[in-house]
C-alpha positions, 0 to 999 in steps of 0.5 A: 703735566707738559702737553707733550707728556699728555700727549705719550699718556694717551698714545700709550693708553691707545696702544694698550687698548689697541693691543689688548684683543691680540693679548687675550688671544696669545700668550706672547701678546700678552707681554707687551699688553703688559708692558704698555698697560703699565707704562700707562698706568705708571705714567698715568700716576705722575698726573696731579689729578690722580697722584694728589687725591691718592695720597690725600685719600690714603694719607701716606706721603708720596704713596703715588710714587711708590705706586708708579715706580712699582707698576713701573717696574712690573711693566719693564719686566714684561717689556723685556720678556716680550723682547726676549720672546721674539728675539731669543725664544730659546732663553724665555725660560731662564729670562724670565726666572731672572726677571722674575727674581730680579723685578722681585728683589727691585719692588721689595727694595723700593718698598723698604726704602720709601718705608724707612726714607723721611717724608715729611710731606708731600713733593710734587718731585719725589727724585728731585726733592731726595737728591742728595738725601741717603736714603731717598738717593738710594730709593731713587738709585734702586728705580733707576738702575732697574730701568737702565738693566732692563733698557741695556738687555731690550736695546741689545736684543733689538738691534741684533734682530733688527740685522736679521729682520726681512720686512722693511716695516719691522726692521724699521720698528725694531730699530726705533724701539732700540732707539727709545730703549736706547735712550731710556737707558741714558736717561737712567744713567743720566738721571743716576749720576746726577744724584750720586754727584749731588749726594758727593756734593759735587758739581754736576755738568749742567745746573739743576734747571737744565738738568731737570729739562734734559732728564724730561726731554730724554724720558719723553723722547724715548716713550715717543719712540717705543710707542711709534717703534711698536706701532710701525710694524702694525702699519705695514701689516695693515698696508699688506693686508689693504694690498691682499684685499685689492689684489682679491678683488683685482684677480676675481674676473679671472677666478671667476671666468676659469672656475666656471669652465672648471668648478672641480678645482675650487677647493672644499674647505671653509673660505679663510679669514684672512686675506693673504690665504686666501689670496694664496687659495685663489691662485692656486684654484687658478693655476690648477684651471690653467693646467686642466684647459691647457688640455683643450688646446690643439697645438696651432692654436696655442702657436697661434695665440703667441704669434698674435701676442708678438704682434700686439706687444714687445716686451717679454712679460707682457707677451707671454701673459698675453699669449697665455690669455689668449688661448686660455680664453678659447680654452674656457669656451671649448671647455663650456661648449662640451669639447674634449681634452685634445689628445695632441695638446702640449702642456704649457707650464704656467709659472716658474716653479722656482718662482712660484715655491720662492717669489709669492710676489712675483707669481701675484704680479704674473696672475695680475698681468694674466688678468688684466690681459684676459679681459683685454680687447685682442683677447676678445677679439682672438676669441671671436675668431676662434668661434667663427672659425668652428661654427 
């Protein structure tokens, strides 16, 4: 084997490993395991030290083709089925009867084929050994038009949801998985024409030499390309999840100082696994804070807290969230000192509602900048003063 063809070999067999925990968990994972498992497998089938001792061992010529072209087939159906799951899960129940059916009627023509086909022997490329034989041509042809059936429908189903796709990671991923399904399909219409012009003994464009490098080129290419376009969305999952998990830590300091003052908000229910809810469930503890101490505010105080912020900064996003810390921090203070609600105090909202329902990342870089503004020197300093003017 080429080193290239070892190389998609054993990105395919990582991508199974790599998917297998997700298939045992969901049944719509288990698809696409499906799908990359056999492709590894069939692929696997092509390598001499795995096809020749399976014929040798089973005496049945060429026994590994048909293996390979059969898992082939199998892994192609679930692949489709996969697609089809995502991007049009209303139609998952007749896909998959006509999958079914169609990947039944497939296998059962590959086997009678090779069955009735001469083989005299054993040829280390079955496809190109049969060109231009009836049989072998029409075995081959059986194989080829399954695999560009199932490319066509997956390469339209990509690309129409890759329109709609939001995540810059996933449209990416989709568009390269149509791609590849893309050019699966063009190998098997590459492939197909140019054993039906040799069956017609009629020239085919390029000699047989090129043609066999262009037929490598293309299926090669377009495993690369599934393999990648499948694991780029997953990259940008894992990226997020990174980010969610700094950005815990980051605003920890401020959970931590506003819980403190005021534990009744911290939520009873066990602590999610993951990082995005639990981001979600840390903001939301600290925006319930902020209400609760914004009652322990007197009014001159707050107006205070923004003259000093106009002071200190200029821009309008960095002002506020200054201003908000500043009052904040004495509010937590009072709150600990055993203060009273202030029966003047003026609410202050503290987020756009319309942000804060819409924008989840708008309202993380807000409690961002609120954070780093509360641990801030002026902040301190605002504090200090609020203490010595009360002691």
């Amino acid at each position: 084997m080429h080193p290239i063809q070892n190389i998609v070999l054993a990105a395919l067999w990582a991508v199974a490993a790599w998917r297998l925990p997700s298939a045992v968990r969901g049944a719509k994972q288990r698809s696409v395991w499906i799908a990359f498992a056999s492709l590894a497998a069939a692929n696997t089938l092509t390598h001499p030290a795995v096809e020749c001792p399976l014929n040798e061992v089973t005496g049945i010529n060429n026994l590994a083709t048909l293996a390979r072209n059969l898992v082939g087939i199998l892994g192609f159906s679930a692949f489709v089925q996969f697609v089809v799951s995502v991007a049009r899960p209303r139609a998952i129940r007749s896909s998959r009867r006509l999958l079914t059916v169609c990947g039944f009627a497939g296998a059962f023509a590959l086997v009678f084929l090779f069955a009735v086909a001469p083989r005299p022997r054993n040829v280390d490329d079955f496809f190109e050994a049969y060109t231009g034989r009836p049989l072998g041509t029409a075995y081959c042809c059986v194989f080829l038009g399954y695999v560009g059936f199932s490319t066509v429908i997956a390469t339209c189903l990509f690309t129409g949801y890759s329109r709609h796709a939001g995540d810059p990671w996933l449209r990416a991923g989709l568009r390269l998985l149509g791609t590849g399904t893309a050019l699966g399909a063009l190998y098997a219409l590459f492939c197909a024409a140019r054993m039906l012009t040799r069956l017609a003994h009629q020239p085919f464009v390029p000699d047989d030499h090129t043609a066999v490098i262009v037929a490598h080129i293309l299926q090669d290419t377009a495993m690369a390309l599934i393999v990648v376009g499948n694991s780029i969305p997953a990259c940008g999952v894992l990226r997020r999840t990174l980010g969610d998990r700094r950005t815990l830590r980051r605003l920890r300091p401020l959970w931590s100082a506003l819980t403190e003052a005021v534990p009744d908000v911290v939520l009873e229910a066990p602590i999610p696994r993951w990082p995005r809810v639990r981001l979600l469930r840390q903001i939301i503890e600290i925006h319930d804070a902020i209400l609760v101490l914004a009652c322990y505010i007197p009014p001159q105080l707050r107006e205070q807290a923004h003259g000093r912020a106009a002071q200190v900064l200029q821009d309008e996003d960095g002002r506020t969230a200054l201003a908000q810390a500043l009052w904040l921090r004495a509010a937590c203070e009072a709150k600990r000192a055993g203060a009273q609600p202030s029966a003047h105090s003026v609410e202050e909202p503290t987020a756009h509602p319309e942000h804060l329902a819409f924008d989840f990342a708008f309202e993380v870089a807000r409690i961002q900048r609120l954070c780093d503004a509360y641990n801030s020197p002026t902040v301190e300093a605002f504090a200090r003063e609020h203490r010595l003017e009360h002691a």
